[in-house]
C-alpha positions in Angstrom: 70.1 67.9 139.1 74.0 68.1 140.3 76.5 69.0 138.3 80.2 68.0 139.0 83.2 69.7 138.9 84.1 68.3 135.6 80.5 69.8 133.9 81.8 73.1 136.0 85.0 73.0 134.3 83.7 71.8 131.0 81.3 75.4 131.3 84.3 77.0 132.4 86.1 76.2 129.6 83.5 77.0 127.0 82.6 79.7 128.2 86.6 80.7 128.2 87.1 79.7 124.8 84.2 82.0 123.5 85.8 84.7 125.1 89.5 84.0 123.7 87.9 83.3 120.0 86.0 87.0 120.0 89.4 88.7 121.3 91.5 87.2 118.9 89.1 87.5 115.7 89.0 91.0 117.1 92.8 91.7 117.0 93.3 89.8 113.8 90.8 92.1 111.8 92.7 94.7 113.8 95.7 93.7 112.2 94.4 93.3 108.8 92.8 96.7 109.2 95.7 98.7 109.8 97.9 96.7 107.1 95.3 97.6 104.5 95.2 101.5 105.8 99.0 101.6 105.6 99.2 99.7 101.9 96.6 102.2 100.9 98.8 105.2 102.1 101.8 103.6 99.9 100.3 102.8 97.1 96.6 104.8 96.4 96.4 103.5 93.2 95.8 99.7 94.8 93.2 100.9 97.2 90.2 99.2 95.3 92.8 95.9 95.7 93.5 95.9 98.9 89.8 96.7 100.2 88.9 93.4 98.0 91.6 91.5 99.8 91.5 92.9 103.6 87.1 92.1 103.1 87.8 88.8 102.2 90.6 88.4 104.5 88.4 89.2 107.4 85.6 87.5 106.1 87.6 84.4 106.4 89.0 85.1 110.0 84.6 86.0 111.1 83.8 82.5 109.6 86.2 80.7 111.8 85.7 82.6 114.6 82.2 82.3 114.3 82.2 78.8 114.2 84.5 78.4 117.0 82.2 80.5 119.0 79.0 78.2 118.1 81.4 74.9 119.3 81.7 76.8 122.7 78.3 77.4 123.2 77.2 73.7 121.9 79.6 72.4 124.4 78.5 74.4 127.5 75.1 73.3 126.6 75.4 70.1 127.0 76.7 70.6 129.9 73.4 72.4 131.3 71.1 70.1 129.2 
């Protein structure tokens, strides 16, 4: 079985993308994390708030990268397959 250099790139690619989706989901529950810290510092009274808020927050931001991450891997196997 040969694969051209368009399957190479299309594996290339995925296999890119899965690696730029982790990174950034990585940074922007990095982000939400130290906003929440930092709110809590301010205002201790809100802490049971903001938890609720960053959770969810980064609950959303794992479901899209996750699901971004499954595209990149269904794409680089059909490449293989």
């Amino acid at each position: 079985m040969e694969i051209g250099i368009g399957n190479g790139l299309i594996a290339l690619a995925a296999g890119l993308g899965a690696g730029l989706v982790t990174m950034g989901a990585a940074s922007g529950i990095g982000r939400i994390t130290a906003a929440a810290a930092e709110a809590t510092g301010r205002q201790p009274e809100a802490a049971n708030d903001i938890r609720t808020t960053a959770l969810i927050m980064s609950a959303l931001i794992e479901g899209v990268a996750l699901f971004c991450a499954v595209t990149c891997f269904l794409l680089s196997g059909s490449v293989a397959g």
